[in-house]
C-alpha positions as CSV (number, residue, x, y, z in Angstrom):
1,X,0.0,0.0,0.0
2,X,1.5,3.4,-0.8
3,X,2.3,5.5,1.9
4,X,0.3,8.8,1.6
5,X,2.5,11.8,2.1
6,X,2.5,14.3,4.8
7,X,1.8,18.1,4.2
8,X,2.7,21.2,5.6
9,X,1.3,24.6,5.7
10,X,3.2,27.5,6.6
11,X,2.5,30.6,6.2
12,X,4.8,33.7,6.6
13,X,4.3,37.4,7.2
14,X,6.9,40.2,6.7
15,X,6.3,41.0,10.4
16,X,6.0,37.7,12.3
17,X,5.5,38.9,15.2
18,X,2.3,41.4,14.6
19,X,0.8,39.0,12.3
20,X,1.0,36.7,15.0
21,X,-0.9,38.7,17.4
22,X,-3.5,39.3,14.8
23,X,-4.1,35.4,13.8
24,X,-4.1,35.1,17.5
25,X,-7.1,38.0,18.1
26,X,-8.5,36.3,15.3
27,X,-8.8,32.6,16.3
28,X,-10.3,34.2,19.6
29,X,-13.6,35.6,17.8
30,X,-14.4,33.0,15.5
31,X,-13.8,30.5,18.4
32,X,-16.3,32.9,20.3
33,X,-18.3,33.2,17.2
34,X,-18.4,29.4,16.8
35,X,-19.5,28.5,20.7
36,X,-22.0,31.2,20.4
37,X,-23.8,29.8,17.2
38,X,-23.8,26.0,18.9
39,X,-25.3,27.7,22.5
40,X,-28.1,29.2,20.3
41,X,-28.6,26.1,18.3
42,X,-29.0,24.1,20.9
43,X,-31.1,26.3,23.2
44,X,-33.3,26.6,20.2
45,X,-33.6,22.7,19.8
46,X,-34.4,22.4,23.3
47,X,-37.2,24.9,23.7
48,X,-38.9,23.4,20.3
49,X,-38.2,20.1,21.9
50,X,-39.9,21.3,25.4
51,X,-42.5,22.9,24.1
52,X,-43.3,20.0,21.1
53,X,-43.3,18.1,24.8
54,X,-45.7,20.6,26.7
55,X,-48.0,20.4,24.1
56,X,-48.1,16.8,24.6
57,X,-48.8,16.8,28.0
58,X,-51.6,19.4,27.8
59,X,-53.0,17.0,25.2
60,X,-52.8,14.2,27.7
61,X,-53.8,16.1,30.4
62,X,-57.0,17.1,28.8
63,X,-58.0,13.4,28.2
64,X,-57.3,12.4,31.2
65,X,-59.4,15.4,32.4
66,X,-62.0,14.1,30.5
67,X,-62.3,10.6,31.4
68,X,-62.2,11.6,34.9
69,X,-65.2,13.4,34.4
70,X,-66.5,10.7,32.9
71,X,-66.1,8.3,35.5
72,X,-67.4,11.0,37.6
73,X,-70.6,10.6,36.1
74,X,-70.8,6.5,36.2
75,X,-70.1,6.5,40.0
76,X,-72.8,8.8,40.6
77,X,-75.4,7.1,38.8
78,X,-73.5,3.5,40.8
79,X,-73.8,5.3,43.8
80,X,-77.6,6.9,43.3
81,X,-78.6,2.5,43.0
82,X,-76.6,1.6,45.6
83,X,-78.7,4.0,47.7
84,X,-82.0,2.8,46.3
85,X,-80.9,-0.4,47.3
86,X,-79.7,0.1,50.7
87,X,-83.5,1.2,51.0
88,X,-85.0,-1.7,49.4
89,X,-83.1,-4.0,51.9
90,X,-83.5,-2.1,54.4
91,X,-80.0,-0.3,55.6
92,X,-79.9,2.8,56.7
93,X,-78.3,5.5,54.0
94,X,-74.7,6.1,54.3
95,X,-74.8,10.2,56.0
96,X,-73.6,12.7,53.3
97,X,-70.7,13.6,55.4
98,X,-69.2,10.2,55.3
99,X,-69.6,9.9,51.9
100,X,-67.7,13.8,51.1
101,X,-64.9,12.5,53.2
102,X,-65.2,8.6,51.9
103,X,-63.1,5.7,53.7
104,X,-59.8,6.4,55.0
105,X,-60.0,9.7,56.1
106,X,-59.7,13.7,54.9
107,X,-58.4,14.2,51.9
108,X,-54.9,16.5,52.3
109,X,-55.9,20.1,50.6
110,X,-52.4,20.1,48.8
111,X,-52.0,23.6,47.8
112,X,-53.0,24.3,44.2
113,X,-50.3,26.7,41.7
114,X,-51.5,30.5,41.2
115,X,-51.9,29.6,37.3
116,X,-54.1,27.2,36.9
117,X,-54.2,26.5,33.4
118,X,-50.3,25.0,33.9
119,X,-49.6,21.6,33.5
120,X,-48.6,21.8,37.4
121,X,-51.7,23.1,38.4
122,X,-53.9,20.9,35.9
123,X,-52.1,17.8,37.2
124,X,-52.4,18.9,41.1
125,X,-56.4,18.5,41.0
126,X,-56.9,16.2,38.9
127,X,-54.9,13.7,41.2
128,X,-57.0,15.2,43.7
129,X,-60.0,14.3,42.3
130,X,-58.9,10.9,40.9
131,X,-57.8,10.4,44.8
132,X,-61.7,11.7,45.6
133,X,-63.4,8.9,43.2
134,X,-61.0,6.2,44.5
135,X,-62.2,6.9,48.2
136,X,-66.2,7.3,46.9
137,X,-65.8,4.3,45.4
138,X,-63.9,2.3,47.6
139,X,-67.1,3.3,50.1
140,X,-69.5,2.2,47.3
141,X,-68.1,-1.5,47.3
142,X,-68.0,-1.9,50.8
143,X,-72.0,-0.7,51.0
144,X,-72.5,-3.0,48.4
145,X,-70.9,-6.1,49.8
146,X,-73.2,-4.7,53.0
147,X,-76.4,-4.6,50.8
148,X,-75.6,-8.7,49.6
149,X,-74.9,-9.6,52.9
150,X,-78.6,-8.4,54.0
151,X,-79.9,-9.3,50.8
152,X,-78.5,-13.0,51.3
153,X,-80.0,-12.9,55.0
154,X,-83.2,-11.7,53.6
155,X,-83.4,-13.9,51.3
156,X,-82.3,-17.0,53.9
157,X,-85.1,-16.0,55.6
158,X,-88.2,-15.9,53.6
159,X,-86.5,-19.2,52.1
160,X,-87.4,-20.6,55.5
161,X,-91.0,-19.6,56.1
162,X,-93.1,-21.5,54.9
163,X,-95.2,-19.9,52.3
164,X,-96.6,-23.2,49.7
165,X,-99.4,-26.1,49.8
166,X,-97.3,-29.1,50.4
167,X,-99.6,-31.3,48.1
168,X,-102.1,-30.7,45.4
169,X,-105.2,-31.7,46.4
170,X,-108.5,-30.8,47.9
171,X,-108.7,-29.2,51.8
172,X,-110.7,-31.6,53.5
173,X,-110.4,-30.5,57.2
174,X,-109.4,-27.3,58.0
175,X,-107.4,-25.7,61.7
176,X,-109.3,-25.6,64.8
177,X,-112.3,-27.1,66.3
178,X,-114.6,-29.9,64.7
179,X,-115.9,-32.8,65.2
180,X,-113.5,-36.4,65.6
181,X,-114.2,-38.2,62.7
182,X,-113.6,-41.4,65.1
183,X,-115.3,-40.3,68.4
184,X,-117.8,-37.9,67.1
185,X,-116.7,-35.5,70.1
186,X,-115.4,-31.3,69.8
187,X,-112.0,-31.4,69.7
188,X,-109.0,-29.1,68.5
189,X,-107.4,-30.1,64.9
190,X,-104.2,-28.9,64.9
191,X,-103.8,-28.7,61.1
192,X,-105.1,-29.4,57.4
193,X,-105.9,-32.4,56.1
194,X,-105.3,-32.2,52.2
195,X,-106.7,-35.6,50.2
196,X,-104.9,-36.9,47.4
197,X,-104.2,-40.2,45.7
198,X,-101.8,-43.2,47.1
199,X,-98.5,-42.0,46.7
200,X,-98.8,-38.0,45.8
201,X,-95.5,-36.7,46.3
202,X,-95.7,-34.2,49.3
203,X,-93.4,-31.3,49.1
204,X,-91.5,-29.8,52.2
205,X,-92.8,-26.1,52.4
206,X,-89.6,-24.3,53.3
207,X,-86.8,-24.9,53.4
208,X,-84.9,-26.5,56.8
209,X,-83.1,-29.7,58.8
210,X,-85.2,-32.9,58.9
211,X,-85.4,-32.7,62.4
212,X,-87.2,-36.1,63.2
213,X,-88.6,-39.1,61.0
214,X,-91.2,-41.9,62.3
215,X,-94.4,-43.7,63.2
216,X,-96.7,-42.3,65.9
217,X,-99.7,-43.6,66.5
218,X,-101.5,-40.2,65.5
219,X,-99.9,-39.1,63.0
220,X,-98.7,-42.7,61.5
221,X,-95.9,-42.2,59.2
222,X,-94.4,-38.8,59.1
223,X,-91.2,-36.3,58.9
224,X,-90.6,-32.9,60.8
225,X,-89.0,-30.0,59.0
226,X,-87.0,-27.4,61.4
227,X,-86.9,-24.3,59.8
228,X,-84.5,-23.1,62.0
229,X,-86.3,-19.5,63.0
230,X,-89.2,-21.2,65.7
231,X,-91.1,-22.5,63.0
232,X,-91.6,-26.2,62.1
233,X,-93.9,-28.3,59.9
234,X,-95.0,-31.5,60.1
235,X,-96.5,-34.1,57.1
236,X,-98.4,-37.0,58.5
237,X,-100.3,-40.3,57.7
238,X,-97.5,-40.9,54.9
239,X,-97.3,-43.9,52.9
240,X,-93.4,-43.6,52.6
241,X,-90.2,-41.7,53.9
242,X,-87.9,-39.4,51.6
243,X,-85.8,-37.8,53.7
244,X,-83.6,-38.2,56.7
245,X,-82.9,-36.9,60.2
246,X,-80.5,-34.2,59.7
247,X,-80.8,-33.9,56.1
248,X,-81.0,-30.5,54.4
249,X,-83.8,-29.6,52.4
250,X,-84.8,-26.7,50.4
251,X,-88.5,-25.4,49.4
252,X,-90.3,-28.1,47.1
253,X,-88.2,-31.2,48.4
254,X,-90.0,-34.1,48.1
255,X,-89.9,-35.6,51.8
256,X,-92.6,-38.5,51.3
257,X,-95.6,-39.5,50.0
258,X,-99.6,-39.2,50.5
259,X,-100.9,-42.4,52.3
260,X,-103.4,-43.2,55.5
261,X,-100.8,-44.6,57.9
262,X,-102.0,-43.9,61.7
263,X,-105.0,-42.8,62.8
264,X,-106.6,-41.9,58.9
265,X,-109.6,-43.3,57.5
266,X,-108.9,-42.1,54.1
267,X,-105.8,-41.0,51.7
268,X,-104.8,-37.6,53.0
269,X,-101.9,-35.8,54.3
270,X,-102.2,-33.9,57.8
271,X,-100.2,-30.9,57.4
272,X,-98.9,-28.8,60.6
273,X,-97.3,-25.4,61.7
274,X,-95.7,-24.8,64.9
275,X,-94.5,-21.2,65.7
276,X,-92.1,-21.1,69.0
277,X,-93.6,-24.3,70.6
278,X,-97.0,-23.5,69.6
279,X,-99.4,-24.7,66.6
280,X,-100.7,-22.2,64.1
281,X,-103.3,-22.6,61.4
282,X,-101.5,-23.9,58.2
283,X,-103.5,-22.0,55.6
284,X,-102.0,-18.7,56.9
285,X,-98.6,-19.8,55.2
286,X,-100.7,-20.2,52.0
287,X,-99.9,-16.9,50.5
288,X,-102.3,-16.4,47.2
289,X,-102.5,-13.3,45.9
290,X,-105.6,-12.3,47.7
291,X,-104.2,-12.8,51.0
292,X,-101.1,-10.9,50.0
293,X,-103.4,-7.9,49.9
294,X,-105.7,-8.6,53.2
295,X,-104.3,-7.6,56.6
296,X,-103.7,-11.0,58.9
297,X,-104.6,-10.1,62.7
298,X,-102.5,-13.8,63.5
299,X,-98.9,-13.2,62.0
300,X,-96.4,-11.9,63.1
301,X,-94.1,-11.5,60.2
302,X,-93.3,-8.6,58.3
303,X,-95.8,-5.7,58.8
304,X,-98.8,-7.9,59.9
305,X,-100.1,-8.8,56.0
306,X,-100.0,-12.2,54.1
């Protein structure tokens, strides 16, 4: 490879000396010159580069403005159903003050920047009103896992009073006095009798434990239903079992079948309430429409209507 030769430039004055001076004074300037142009260019590339960036933040802040606003909206309308709901279940309403503060205490009133149209400023509240709709809805959730919890009781409840015919059929003896079909004699029925065919399935009317299964001498073949809240039914004369002590049943179970076991002179079911200890009249649980409507002078659930 051929070596590439080295060259020299030299340049010579007739006074060495003040032309030195001079290319010396002139180097300084254009150096100056030079570190001047490259300060300007680059403070020029960095404020359109800042302010290219500014104007994507406001852009961003803007959206983010406006989907909190948004979401603003959609909590209120949550919240205005979770506080229908609270009444329909019957909880008190959350007080207004609880619900301006939300779980978790105060909010911290940061101070805000005098101009509030700067990206500082803009930022500062809307943090503090995302913080806001975190804490309002962090207090929804928890009044709605309350509302379930009561709605779930509620519902265990009326799931457990008995509100159905345990068999279809015709009423053939109804609660209270009449006349032994056996003896003749005025004596105290202590429920329905409902006829139906050999082997109708009978249905428990609530739902509740098995609480005993058996043959009585009364009641002949037969299954008790606690309902676990002082009420308990009982289905006699049965012609067969379908249950067991301690089972769980729910409304509609079928726990045996229609038959004349015990003291029966026909195919029936005898059908029982006991409230507290103490027998009721069956047909009061029957809940029709018309007696949905009538006031009940007997019961004692609810407001006093069937």
């Amino acid at each position: 490879m051929p070596r590439i030769p080295k060259i020299t430039v030299l340049l010579l004055g007739h006074r060495a000396g003040k032309m030195g001076r001079m290319q010396n004074a002139t180097l300084t300037v254009l150096a100056t010159v030079v570190v001047s142009l490259i300060g300007v260019g680059l403070w020029a590339a960095s404020t359109a580069y800042y302010k290219v960036k500014n104007q994507e933040l406001q852009t961003r802040l803007a959206d983010l403005e406006l989907l909190s606003g948004r979401y603003n909206e959609r909590l209120n309308t949550i919240i205005e159903k979770e506080q229908d709901t609270r009444i329909v279940v019957g909880l008190p309403d959350i007080h207004p003050d609880v619900r301006e503060v939300g779980v978790g205490g105060a909010l911290v009133d940061e101070a805000i920047p005098d101009e509030p149209d700067s990206p500082l400023a803009r930022s500062a509240v809307l943090q503090r009103t995302l913080d806001q709709l975190i804490r309002e809805a962090s207090l929804s959730l928890s009044s709605l896992e309350e509302i379930e919890a009561e709605a779930e009781d509620t519902q265990t409840y009326w799931d457990r009073v008995p509100t159905v015919r345990p068999v279809k059929g015709v009423t053939t003896s109804r609660f209270g006095m009449r006349n032994d079909p056996f003896t003749g004699l005025r004596r105290m029925h202590n429920g329905i009798d409902i006829a139906a065919n050999r082997g109708t399935p009978v249905h428990a009317t609530a739902a509740g434990t098995v609480s005993q299964t058996g043959l009585n001498a009364y009641l002949g073949l037969f299954v008790e239903v606690d309902h676990k809240n002082g009420l308990i039914t009982r289905y006699g004369h049965l012609s067969a079992l379908g249950v067991t002590v301690d089972q769980e049943i729910s409304r509609r179970t079928v726990i045996g079948n229609v038959g004349k076991t015990g003291r029966a002179n026909g195919y029936h079911l005898h059908y029982e309430v006991r409230r507290h200890g103490n027998r009721v009249d069956p047909g009061l649980h029957f809940w029709p429409e018309q007696n949905l409507l009538r006031p009940c002078r007997f019961c004692s659930f609810g407001n006093g209507t069937l």
